[in-house]
C-alpha positions as CSV (number, residue, x, y, z in Angstrom):
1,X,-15.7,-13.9,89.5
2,X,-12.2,-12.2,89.1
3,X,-10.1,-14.2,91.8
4,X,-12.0,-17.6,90.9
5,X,-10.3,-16.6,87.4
6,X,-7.4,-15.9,88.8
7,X,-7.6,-19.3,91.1
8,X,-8.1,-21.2,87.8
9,X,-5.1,-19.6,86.1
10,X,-2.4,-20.1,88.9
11,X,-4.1,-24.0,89.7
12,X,-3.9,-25.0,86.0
13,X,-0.2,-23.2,85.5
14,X,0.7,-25.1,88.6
15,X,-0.6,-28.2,87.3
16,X,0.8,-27.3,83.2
17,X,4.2,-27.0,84.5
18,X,4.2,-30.2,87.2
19,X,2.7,-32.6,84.4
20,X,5.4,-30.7,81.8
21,X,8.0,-31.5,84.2
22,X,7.0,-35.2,84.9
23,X,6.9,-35.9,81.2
24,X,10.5,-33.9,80.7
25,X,11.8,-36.1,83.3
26,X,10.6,-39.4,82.5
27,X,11.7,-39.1,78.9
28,X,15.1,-37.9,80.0
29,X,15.4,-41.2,81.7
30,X,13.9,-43.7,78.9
31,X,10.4,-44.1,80.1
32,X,8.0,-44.1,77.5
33,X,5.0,-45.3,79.8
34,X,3.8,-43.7,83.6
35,X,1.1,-45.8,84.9
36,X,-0.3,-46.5,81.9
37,X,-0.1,-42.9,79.9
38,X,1.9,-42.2,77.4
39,X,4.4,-39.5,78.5
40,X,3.5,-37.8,75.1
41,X,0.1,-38.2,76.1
42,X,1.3,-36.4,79.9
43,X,3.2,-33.7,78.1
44,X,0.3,-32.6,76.0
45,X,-2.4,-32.3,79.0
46,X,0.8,-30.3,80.6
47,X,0.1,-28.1,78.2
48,X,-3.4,-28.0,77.9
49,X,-3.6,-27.0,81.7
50,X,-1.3,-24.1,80.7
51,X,-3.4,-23.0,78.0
52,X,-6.4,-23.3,80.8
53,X,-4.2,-21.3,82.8
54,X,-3.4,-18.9,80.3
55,X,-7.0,-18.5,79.5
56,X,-8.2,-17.7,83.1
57,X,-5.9,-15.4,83.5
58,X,-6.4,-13.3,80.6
59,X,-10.2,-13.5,81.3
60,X,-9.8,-12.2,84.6
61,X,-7.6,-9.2,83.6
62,X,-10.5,-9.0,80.8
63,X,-12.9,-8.9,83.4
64,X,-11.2,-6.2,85.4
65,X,-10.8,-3.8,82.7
66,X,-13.8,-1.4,82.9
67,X,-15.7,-1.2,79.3
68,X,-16.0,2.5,78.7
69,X,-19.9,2.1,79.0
């Protein structure tokens, strides 16, 4: 369960920052639309897959940790 964690943080930090990126870009250059999305709209799911990323992540190094039982 620890490295699927782990999978999930590095996939959605990969993902945060490319989607981030995209929407940096595109703004830079005057687009306010990408195939229909907002780039606001492409920003924000940039970083919701960081929080995701984040997230799994901490849970794995949650998971990890032995509980003193």
């Amino acid at each position: 369960m620890e490295r699927l964690l782990l999978w999930l943080g590095r996939i959605g930090g990969v993902v945060g920052v490319l989607l981030c990126a995209i929407a940096m870009l595109a703004r830079l250059r005057g687009i306010y639309t990408l195939q229909g999305f907002q780039v606001g709209t492409l920003l924000l799911a940039g970083i919701g897959a960081m929080v995701l990323g984040c997230l799994g992540y901490l849970a794995a190094i949650a998971e990890g940790r032995p509980t003193g039982r």
